[in-house]
GUDO-709094 format. One record per residue (C-alpha): z, x, y; residue number from 1. Coordinates in Angstrom, 3 decimals, decimal comma. Each point is the difference from the previous one (the first is absolute). Example, Ala and Ser with C-alpha at 12.3 -4.5 7.8 and 13.67 -1.06 7.14 Angstrom:
<recs>
<rec z="7,800" x="12,300" y="-4,500" num="1"/>
<rec z="-0,660" x="1,370" y="3,440" num="2"/>
</recs>
This chain:
<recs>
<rec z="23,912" x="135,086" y="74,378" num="1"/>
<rec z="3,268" x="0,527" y="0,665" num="2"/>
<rec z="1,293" x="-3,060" y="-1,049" num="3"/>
<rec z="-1,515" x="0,890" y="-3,383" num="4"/>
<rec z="1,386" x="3,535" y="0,033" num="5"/>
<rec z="3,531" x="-1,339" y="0,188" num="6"/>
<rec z="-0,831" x="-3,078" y="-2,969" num="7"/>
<rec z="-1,361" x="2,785" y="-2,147" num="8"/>
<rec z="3,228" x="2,072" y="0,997" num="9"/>
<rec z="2,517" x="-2,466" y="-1,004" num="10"/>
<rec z="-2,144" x="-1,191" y="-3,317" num="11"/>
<rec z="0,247" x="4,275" y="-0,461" num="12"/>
<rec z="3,773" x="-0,114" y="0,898" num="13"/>
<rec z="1,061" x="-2,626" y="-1,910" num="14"/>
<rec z="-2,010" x="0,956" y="-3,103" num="15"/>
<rec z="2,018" x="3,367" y="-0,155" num="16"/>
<rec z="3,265" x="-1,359" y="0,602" num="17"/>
<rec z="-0,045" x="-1,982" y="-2,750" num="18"/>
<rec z="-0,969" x="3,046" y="-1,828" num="19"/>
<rec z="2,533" x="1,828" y="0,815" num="20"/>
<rec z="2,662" x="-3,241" y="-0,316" num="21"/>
<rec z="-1,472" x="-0,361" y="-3,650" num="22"/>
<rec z="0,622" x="4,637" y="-0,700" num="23"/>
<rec z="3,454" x="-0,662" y="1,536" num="24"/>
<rec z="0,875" x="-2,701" y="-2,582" num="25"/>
<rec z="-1,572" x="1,633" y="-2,739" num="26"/>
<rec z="1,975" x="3,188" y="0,955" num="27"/>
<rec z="3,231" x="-2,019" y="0,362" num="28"/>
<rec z="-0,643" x="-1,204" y="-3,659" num="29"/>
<rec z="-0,036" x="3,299" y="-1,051" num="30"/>
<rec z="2,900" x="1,107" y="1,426" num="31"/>
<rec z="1,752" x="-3,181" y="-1,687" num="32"/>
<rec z="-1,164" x="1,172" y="-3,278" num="33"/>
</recs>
């Protein structure tokens, strides 16, 4: 279980880094503009 706890965790992780890589950029752009 907790072996799946910490997959889950990084899937989780990961997920809403990139989200928040891909709001940076976007911001960024804006601020270019």
């Amino acid at each position: 279980m907790i072996v799946v706890a910490i997959t889950i965790a990084t899937v989780v992780g990961g997920i809403l880094v990139q989200e928040f890589t891909t709001a940076a950029e976007s911001i960024n752009l804006g601020v270019n503009r």
